[in-house]
N, C-alpha and C positions, 0 to 999 in steps of 0.2 A: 615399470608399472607399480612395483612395490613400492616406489619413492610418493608417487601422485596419489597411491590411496593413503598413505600416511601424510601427505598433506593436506587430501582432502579432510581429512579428520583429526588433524590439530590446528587449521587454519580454522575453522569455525569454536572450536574450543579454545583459544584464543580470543578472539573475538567477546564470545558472549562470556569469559572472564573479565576481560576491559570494560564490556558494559555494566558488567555487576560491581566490580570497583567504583565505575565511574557514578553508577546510580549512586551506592551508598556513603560517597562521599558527597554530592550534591542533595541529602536527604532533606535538610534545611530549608532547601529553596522553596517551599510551601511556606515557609516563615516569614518569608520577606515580602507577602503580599501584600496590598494597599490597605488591607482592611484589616492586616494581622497586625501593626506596626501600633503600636502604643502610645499616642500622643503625649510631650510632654511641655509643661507651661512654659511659655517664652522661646518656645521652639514651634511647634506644630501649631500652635492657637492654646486662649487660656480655656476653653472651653472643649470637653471631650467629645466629640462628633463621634466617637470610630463606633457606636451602637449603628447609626445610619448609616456607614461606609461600608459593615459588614454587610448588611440587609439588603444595600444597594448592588453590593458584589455579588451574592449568591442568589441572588434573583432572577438573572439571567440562566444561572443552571437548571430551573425547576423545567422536569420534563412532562409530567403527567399531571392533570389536574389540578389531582390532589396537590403534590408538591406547590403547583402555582397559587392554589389557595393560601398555602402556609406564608408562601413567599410574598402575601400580599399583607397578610396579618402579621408578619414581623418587619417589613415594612411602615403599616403605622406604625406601631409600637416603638420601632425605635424613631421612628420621626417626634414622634408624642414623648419620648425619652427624651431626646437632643433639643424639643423645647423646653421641656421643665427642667432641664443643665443649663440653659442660659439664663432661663427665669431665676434659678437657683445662684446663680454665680451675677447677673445684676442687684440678687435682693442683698447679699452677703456683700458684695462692696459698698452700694448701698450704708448698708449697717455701719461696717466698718470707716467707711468716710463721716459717718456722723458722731462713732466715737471718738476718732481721734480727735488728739488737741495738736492744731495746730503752731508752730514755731519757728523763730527766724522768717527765713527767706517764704516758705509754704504762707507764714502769718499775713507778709505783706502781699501776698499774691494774692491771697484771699480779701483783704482789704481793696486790692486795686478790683478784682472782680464784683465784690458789692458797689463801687465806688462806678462801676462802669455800668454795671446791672440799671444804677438810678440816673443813670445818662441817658439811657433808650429808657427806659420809662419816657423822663422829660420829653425825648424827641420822640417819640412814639405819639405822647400827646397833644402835644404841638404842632405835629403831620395832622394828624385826626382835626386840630380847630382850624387851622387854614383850609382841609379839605371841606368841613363845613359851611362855615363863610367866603369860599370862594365860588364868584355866579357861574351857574351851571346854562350851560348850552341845550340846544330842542334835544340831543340825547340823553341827556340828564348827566350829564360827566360834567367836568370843572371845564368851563372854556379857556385853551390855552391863550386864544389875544388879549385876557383879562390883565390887567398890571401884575397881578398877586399870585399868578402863575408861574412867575419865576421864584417866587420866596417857597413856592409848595416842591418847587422842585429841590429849591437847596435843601430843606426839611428832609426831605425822601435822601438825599444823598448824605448826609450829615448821620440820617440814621442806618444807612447801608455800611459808612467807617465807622458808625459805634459799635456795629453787632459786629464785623470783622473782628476790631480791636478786642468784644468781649469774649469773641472766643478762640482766641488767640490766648487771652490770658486764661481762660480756664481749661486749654491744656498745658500751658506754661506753669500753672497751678495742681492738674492732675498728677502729673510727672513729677511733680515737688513733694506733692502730697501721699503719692501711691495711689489714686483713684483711675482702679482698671475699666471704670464706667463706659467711660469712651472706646477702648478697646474693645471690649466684650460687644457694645454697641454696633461697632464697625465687624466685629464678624458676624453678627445677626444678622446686618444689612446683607453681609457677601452669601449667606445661609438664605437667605430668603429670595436673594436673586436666584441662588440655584436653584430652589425647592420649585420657583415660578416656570423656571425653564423644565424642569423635568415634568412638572405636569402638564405641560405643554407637550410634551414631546411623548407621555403617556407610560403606563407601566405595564405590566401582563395583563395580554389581552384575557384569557382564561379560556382557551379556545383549545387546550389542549386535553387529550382522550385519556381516558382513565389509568390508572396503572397497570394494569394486567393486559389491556388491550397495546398502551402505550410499549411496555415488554414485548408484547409477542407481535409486534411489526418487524422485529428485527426475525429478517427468517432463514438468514444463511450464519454459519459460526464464523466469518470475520466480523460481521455485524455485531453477534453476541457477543464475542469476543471483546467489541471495542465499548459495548455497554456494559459492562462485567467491570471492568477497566474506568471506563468515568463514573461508574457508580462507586468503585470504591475509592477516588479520588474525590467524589460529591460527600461520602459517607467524611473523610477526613478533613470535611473542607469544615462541615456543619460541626462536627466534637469540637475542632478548634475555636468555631463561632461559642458553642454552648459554656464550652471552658471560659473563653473570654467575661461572656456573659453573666457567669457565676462570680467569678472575680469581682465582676462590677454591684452584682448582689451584694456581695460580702463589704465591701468598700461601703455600699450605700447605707447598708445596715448598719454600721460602724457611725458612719456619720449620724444617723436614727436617734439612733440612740444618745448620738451627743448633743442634736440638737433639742430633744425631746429631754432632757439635763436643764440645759441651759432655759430653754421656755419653764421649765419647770420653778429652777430659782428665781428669774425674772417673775411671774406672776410671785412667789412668792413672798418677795422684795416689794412688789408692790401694793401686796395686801398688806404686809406692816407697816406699811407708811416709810420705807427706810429712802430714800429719794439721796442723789449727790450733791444737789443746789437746794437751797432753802426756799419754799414758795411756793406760787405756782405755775410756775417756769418750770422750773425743775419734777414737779410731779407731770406734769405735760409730757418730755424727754423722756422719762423714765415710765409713762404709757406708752408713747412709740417706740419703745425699742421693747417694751416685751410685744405691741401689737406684733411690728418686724419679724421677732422672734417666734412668734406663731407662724405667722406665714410663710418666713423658709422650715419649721417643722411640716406643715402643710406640702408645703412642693417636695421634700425630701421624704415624704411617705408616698407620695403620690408615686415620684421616680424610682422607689423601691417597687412598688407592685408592677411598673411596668415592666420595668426589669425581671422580676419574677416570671411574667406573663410571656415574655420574650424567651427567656431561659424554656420555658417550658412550650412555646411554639418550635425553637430549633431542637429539641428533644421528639417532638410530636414530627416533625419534617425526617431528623434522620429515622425516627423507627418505618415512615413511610418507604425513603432511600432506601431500609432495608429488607422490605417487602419486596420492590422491584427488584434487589440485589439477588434474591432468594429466587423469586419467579425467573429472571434471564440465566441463574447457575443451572434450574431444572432445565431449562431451554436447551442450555449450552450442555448439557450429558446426554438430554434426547440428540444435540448432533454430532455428539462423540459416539452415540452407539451407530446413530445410522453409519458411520463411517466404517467402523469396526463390523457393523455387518456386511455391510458393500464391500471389505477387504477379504472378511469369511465366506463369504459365497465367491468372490471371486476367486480364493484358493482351492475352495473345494470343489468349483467346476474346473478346474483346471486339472485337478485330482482326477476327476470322473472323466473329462477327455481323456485325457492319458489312459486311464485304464480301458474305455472303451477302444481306444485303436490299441494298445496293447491284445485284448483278447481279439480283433480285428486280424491283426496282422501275425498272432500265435495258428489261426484255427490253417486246416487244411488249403482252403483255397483264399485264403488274406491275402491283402497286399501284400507285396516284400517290402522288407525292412528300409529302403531309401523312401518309399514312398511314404511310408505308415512316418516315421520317421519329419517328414514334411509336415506332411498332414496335423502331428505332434507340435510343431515350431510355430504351425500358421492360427491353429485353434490356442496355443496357451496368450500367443501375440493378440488373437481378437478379444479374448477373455482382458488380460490385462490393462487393453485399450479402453476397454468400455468401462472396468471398474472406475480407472484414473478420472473415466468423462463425469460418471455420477461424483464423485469423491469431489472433485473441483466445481461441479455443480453446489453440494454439499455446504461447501467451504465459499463458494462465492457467488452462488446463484446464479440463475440466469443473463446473462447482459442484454440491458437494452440497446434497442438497435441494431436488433441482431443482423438483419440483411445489410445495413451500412458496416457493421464492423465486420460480420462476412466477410463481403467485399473489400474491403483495405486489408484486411487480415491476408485473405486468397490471395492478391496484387505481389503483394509486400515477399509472401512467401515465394512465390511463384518466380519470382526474378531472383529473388537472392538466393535461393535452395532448387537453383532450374536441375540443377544435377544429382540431388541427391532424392531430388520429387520423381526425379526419371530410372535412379538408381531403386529405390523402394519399388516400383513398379514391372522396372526390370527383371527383381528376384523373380514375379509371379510369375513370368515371362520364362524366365527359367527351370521355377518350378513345375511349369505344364509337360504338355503331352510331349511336344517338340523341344525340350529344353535341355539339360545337362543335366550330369549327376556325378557326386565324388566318383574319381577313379577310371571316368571318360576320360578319350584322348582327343581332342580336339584343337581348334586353332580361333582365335580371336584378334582380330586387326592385327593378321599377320603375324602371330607371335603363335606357334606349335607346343602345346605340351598336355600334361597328364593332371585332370582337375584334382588338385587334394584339399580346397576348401572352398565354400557358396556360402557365404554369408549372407545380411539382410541388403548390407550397400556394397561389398565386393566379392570379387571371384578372385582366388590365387590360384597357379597353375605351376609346375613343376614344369621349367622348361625344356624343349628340349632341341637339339643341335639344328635340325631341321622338319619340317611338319610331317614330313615322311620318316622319319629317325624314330620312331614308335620303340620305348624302351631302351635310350641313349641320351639320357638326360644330362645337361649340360651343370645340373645342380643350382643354378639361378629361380628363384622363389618370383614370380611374376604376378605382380596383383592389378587386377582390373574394376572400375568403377561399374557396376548393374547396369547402369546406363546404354552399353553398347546393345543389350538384348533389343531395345528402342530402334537409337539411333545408328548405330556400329552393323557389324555383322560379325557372324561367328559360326564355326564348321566345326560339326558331332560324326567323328568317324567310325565312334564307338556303336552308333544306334542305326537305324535305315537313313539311306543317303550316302552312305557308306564307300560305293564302287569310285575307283579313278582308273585310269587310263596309264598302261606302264609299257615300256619296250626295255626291246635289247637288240645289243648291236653287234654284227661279228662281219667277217671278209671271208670270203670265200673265192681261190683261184680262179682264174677264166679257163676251161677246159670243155671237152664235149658233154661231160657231165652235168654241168653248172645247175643248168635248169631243173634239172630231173633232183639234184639234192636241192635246193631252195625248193621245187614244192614238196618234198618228203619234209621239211621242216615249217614248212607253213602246213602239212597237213598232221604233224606233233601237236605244234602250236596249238590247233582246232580243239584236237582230241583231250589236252591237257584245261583246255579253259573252258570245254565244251558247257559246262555244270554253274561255273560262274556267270558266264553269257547268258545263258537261260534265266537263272534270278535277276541278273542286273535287268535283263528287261520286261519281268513282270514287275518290279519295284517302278521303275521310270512307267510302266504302263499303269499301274494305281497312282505315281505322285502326278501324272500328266494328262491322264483321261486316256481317250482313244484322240483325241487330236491331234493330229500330226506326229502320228506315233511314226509312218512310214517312214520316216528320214529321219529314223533313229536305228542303228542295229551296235550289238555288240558285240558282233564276229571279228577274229581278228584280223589284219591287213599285213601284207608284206610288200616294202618297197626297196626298192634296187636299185642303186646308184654305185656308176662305171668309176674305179679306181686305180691307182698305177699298180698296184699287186693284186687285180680282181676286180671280183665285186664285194661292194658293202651291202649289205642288206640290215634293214631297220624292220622289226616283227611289233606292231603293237596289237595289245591285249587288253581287255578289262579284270580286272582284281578287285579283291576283297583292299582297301589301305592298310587295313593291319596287318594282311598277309603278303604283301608285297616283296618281302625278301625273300622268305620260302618260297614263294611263285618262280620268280625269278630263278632261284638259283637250282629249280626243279627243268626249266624252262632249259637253260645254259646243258642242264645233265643229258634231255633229250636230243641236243641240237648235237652234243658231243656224240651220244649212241648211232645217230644219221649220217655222221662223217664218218666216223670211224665203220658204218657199215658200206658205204661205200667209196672206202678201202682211201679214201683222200690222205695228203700229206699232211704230217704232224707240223710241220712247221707254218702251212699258211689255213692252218684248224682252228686258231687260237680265237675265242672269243673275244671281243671288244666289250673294255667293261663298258655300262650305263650309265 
């Protein structure tokens, strides 16, 4: 026993060490989320999406209204962000493609693409006057059985291999040049397909209840419990959004300010006339590129305040998160106190039974101590039953469904625990009017002995040699399941019900005498059990009514059977069971005074044992 409760309580301590290891070595894994990962160029895309990825991810968390609101406005915002990053990183290549000076291999690609650009012009125009001049049919289209319908077709194809060819060379040329145009390009296209699908497919509906009513739906403490718990996973999710977000402030401001520099010398370069080509080519250029240069200062102020605006909705979202955090911890100590009162009332009625069957069974006419004693065992077991039923209520509310899980529940128990649901039952069984009590002598399926323990699911019993051996204990500890009180049977010698049926047997010579000592010993016999007789048959007449009482007597009988040294004679009587030896061996001392008085031989005297 000492081994199992020392296991029971370092096998759970155990345990919830390994999970606390295991927690705070996996503390990261919040890190590695979709929307946490930090995009880098030429890996993830050249353009920073992860303002929309966060917004997108924590959006689904918003519980209550409020929260959904928020979850909607940082939603734009970073949508409105992640356009003006591309607007921002098209206008900057852009720029950049038109500074540089092309060379080598870039030079001649750029030559074959002007060179192929004035090829579809040509074929462009050339489609356009054959579609002109060629006669048109009642739907006003070109008629194809016209002769001149085959040259509009070569046209059409001639300029489907030029546009091919020319853009063929001017990725052939981007890639030479470093113009991310096209890239950036193609992930706007793949951005814009998703953006189509998602509002397609919709975002928060806003359908959800406020926060404080949202909070207090949760009305058992697993519930709180488990909101307690994702709000402060919700609380950790948003600082790491807002932290992100600041970063991206900080970065953008950085940029601010340097493109808000560079606009700056540009307009100034070009109010001194300082130009890099002579002419007015050259002052042309050197208008477009401070126009340029305004306009990504333009988009890179605009991405700053969204940014800001963003920062300051996931700030405004978690101080919400932590209103509800606040509201579900009050929640969650109103159902730490009902417990803790449910536990206090439950100890101190169990206080108050006890002492009221204490003075109960102190006063003059109390129960006696077995019973008050019971009475003690059955009142602290209801007390403690009912606390555990509200505590678990408590703790996990009501279930629904109750008459079908009833039902599977009752089934389930019922067949698996058939002997212990009969065993529980049994104790009451036991503990009634008709039942046992420590220190009885009784018998149960055939096994005799002396009750020294009645538990809630067994009975142990001090065995002993045989049912009649009352105080000859064989030292064998015998335990029985509650259950027989039901199904079994079992015999209380200690309480009414009490009388059995005993003889003794002895020989007596054949002589002229015979008859005359057998009835001086059946009329012993009378005299000695005369008192027994009498109770055993007011008991059998209260446990059996007046019904057929007449064909019951407990007077005693004597019979006589012829033997080669005599007769045997057999005397049955009724007894107490527990006085069954003393009777007897009171019996034997009579039968001896009745020989010995008349005058019989010592030698065929001798009682026959039983």
């Amino acid at each position: 026993m000492k081994n199992l409760k020392r296991v029971a309580i370092v096998l759970p301590a155990v345990v919830l060490v390994l999970c606390l290891v295991g927690s705070f070595m996996t503390r990261g894994a919040m890190g590695h989320l979709t929307f946490a990962k930090r995009q880098s160029a030429g890996v993830a895309g050249l353009v920073d999406q992860r303002a929309w990825q966060t917004a997108q991810a924590l959006a689904p968390l918003a519980v209550s209204a409020e929260e959904q609101a928020f979850a909607k406005e940082a939603e734009r915002l970073a949508d409105h962000s992640v356009d003006q990053a591309f607007a921002l990183a098209l206008r900057q290549a852009t720029l950049q493609t038109q500074s540089r000076k092309l060379t080598g291999e870039a030079k001649e690609l750029s030559d074959k693409v002007a060179e192929l650009q004035g090829l579809v012009k040509e074929d462009a125009a050339r489609m356009t006057a054959l579609t002109v001049a060629a006669p048109k049919g009642l739907d006003g289209k070109p008629d194809p059985n016209d002769a001149g319908a085959n040259d509009l077709d070569v046209a059409k194809s001639q300029l489907q291999l030029d546009n091919d060819e020319e853009n063929d060379a001017e990725e052939e040329l981007a890639r030479a040049s470093g113009d991310k145009r096209s890239l950036i390009q193609q992930e706007l296209t793949a951005r814009e397909a998703a953006m189509k699908k998602f509002d397609e497919g919709g975002s928060l509906t806003g359908t959800g209840q406020i926060a404080v009513l949202a909070a207090k739906r949760y009305g058992t403490l697993s519930g709180r419990l488990g909101a307690w718990f994702d709000q402060r996973s919700r609380l950790g999710l948003l600082a790491q959004a807002k932290t992100e977000t600041d970063e991206d402030v900080a970065a953008s401001t950085a940029l601010h300010a340097e493109s808000e520099v560079k606009a700056g010398a540009a307009e100034a370069g070009a109010a001194a006339g300082v130009v890099d080509d002579s002419g007015a080519k050259g002052r042309v250029a050197r208008l477009a590129q401070v126009h340029a240069l305004t306009q990504i200062h333009s988009i890179v102020d605009d991405l700053l305040q969204t940014e800001k605006q963003l920062s300051i909705v996931y700030a405004n979202w978690g101080a919400q998160v932590q209103l509800q955090h606040r509201i579900v911890s009050h929640l969650l100590l109103q159902s730490l106190a009902t417990i803790a009162f449910l536990i206090l009332l439950g100890v101190l009625e169990s206080a108050g039974a006890r002492a009221l069957i204490a003075r109960a069974s102190s006063s003059e006419k109390g129960m006696d101590r077995r019973r008050a004693r019971t009475l003690e065992t059955i009142a602290t077991l209801g007390i403690q039953l009912v606390t555990l039923l509200l505590v678990l209520l408590v703790v996990f509310g009501a279930p629904n469904q109750v008459p079908t899980i009833l039902g599977l529940a009752t089934a389930g128990l019922t067949v698996v625990f058939q002997d212990f649901i009969l065993a529980f039952f049994g104790w009451f069984v036991l503990m009634g009017r008709n039942g046992i009590r420590v220190g009885d002598w009784v018998e149960i399926n055939g096994v005799g002995g002396e009750v020294v323990e009645i538990g809630l699911f067994r009975t142990a019993l001090l065995e002993t040699g045989n049912w009649t051996d009352k105080g000859h204990p064989t030292g064998r500890r015998v335990t029985f399941i509650n259950n027989f009180a039901i199904s079994g049977q079992y015999f209380n010698f200690s309480t009414t019900g009490q009388w059995m049926w005993d003889e003794i047997k002895l020989n007596v010579p054949a002589g002229a005498e015979t008859y005359k000592t057998i009835e001086a010993i059946h009329t012993a016999v009378l005299k000695e059990t005369e008192e027994d007789a009498k109770l055993a048959e007011e008991e059998w007449k209260r446990a059996t009514g007046k019904n057929g009482l007449s064909q019951f007597s407990a007077t005693p009988s004597v019979d006589m059977r012829p033997a080669t040294a005599g007769i045997d004679v057999v005397v049955r009587y009724v007894t107490r069971a527990g006085d069954r030896f003393a009777m007897r061996n009171k019996l034997y001392q009579q039968v001896i005074d009745v020989l010995r008085g008349a005058e019989a031989e010592p030698k065929g005297l001798l009682p026959e044992k039983g």
